[in-house]
C-alpha positions in Angstrom: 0.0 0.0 0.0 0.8 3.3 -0.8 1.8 6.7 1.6 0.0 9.1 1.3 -0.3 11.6 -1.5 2.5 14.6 -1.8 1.0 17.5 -1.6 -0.1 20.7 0.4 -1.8 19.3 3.6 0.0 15.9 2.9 2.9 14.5 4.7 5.1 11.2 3.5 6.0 9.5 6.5 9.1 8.7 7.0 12.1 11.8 6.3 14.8 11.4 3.6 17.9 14.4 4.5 19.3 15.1 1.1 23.4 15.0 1.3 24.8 18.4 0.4 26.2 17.2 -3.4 23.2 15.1 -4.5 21.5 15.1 -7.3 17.4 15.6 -7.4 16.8 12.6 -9.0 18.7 10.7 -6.3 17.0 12.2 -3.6 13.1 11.6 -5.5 14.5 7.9 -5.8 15.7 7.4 -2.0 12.2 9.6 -0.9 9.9 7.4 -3.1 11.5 3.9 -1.7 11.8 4.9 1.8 8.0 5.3 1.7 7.1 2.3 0.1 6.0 4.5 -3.2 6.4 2.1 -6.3 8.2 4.7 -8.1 9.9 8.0 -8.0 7.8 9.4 -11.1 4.5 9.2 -8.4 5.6 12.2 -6.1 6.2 14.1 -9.2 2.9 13.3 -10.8 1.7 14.4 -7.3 3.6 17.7 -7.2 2.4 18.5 -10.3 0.4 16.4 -13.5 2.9 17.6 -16.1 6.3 18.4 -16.7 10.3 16.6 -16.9 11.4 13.7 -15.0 13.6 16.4 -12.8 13.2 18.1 -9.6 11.9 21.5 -10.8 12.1 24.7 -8.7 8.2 24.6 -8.4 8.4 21.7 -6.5 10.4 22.7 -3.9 7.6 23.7 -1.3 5.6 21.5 -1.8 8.2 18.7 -1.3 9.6 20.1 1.2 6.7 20.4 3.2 5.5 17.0 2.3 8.8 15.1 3.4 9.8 17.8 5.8 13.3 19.0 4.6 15.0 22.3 4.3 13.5 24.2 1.0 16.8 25.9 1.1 18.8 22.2 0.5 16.3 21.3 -1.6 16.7 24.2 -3.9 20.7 23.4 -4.5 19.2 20.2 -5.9 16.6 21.5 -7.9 17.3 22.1 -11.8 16.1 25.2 -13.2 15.9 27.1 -15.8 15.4 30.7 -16.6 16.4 32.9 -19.3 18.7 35.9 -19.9 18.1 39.8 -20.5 18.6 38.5 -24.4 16.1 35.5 -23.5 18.3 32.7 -23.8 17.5 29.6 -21.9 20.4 29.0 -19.1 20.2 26.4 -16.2 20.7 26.4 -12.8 22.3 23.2 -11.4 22.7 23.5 -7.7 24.2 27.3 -7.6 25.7 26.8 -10.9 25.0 28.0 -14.1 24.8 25.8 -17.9 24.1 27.9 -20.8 23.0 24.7 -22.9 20.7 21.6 -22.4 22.7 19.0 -23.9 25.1 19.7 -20.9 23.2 17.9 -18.8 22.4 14.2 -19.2 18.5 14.3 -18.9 16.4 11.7 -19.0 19.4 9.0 -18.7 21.8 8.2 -15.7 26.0 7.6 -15.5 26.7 6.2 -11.9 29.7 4.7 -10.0 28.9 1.8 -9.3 31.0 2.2 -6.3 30.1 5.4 -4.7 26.6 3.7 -4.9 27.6 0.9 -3.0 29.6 2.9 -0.7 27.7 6.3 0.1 24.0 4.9 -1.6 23.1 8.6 -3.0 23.9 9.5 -6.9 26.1 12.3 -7.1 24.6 16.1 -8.7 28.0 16.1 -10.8 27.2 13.3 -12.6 24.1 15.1 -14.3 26.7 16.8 -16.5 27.3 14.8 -19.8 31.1 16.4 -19.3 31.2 14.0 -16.2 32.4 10.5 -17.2 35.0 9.2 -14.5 35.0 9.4 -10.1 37.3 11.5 -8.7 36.8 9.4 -5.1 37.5 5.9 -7.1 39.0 6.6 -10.4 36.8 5.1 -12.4 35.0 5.3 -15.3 31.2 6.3 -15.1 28.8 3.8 -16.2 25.5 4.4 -18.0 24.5 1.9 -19.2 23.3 -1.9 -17.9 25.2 -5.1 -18.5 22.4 -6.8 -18.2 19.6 -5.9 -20.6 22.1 -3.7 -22.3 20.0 -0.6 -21.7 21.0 2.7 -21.3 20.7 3.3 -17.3 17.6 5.4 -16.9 17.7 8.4 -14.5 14.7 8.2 -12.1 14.0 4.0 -11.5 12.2 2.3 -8.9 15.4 1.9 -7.0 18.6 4.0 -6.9 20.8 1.0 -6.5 19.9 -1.1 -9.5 18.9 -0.7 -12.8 15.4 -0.6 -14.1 15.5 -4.3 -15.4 16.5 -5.0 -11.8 19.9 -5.6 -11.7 22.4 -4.6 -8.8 24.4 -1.2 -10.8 26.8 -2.0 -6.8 27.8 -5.2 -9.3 28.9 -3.6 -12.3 32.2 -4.0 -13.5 34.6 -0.8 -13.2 36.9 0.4 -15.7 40.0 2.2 -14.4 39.9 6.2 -15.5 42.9 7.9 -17.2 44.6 10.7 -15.6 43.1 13.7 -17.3 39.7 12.1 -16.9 40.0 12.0 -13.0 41.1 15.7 -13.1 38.2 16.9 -15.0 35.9 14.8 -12.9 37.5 16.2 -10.1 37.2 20.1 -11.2 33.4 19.0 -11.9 33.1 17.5 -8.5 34.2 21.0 -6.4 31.7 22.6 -8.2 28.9 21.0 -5.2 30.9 20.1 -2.5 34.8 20.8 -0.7 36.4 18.5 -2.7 39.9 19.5 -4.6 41.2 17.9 -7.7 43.5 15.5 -8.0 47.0 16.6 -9.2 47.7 16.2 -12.9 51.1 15.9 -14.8 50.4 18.8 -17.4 52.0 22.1 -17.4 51.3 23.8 -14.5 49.8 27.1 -16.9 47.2 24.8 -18.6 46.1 23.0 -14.9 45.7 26.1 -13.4 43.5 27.8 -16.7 41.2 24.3 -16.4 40.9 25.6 -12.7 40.0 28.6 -13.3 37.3 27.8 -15.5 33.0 28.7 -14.7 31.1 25.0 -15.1 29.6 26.5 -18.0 33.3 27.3 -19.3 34.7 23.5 -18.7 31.2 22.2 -20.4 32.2 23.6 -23.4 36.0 22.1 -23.4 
């Protein structure tokens, strides 16, 4: 049986706290199956009947009163967009900014499948499509399933195995080159106190990488 429905007046019973660097879609995921919900799409067809498989800046009050976290936490989660004094769409990821939509991964998920096993929560830097290694493990991202082959889809019925069912903890890890640890690793301090790891390249191209916006290193 199901909690009860999301919503002004409505409360889900027991409370999720969302870690500092975490993406939305982890949090709908660990909300939804810590109240027995059978999937994470439901509180968003509750928030509100229409609209993308992301937490949206609408939803923050209303989630936020329904599972009783901090609005303020919630919002660094939250994707949003908005649009510039020229009207360009630009997006808000946490309290950074992406100037293009095909920066961010969208409906589709890249995990490690060992920060899963060891921390359970999917990490907000891994919504860039940029992102493609750990910085904690050095390894490669994953995205898609080894066992029905599918791409890994971003809001499931569980955060810690694929859609088809299948334990993403158990998928095999590919070691990450150098330069790909870096940049995950320049992505990563972007949400939390994390520093990069140290990189054998000329000390005036590390430190220009470092220097760079998130928008800025999205469009390397």
């Amino acid at each position: 049986m199901e909690s009860p429905s999301v919503g002004f007046g409505y409360f889900l019973p027991v409370e999720v706290e969302p870690y500092i660097d975490e993406s939305g879609r982890s949090l709908l995921m660990r909300i939804a199956e810590r109240n027995h919900l059978s999937h994470p799409k439901r509180i968003l067809e509750m928030l509100r009947p229409q609209g993308p498989p992301n937490l949206l800046e609408k939803d923050l009050l209303p989630l936020s009163e329904a599972c009783a976290c901090n609005p303020g936490l919630l919002g660094i989660l939250a994707i949003r967009m908005s649009r510039d004094s020229r009207g360009i769409r630009t997006f808000q990821l946490g309290n950074q900014r992406v100037s293009k939509d095909y920066f961010l991964t969208g409906k589709t998920a890249r995990i490690c499948p060992e920060c899963l096993g060891e921390f359970c929560y999917a990490r907000q830097a891994w919504d860039l499509t940029l992102s493609n290694a750990c910085p904690i493990h050095e390894v490669l991202l994953e995205d898609r399933c080894p066992a029905c082959l599918h791409v890994i889809a971003g809001l499931r019925p569980s955060l810690l195995h694929c859609q088809c069912g299948f334990p993403l903890t158990r998928v095999v890890t590919q070691e990450a080159s150098e330069f790909e640890v870096f940049i995950a690793g320049l992505l990563q301090r972007f949400f939390s106190d994390s520093r990069p790891a140290s990189i054998h390249l000329p000390l005036q191209i590390a430190d220009r990488l470092a220097d760079l916006s998130l928008d800025g290193l999205c469009k390397l």
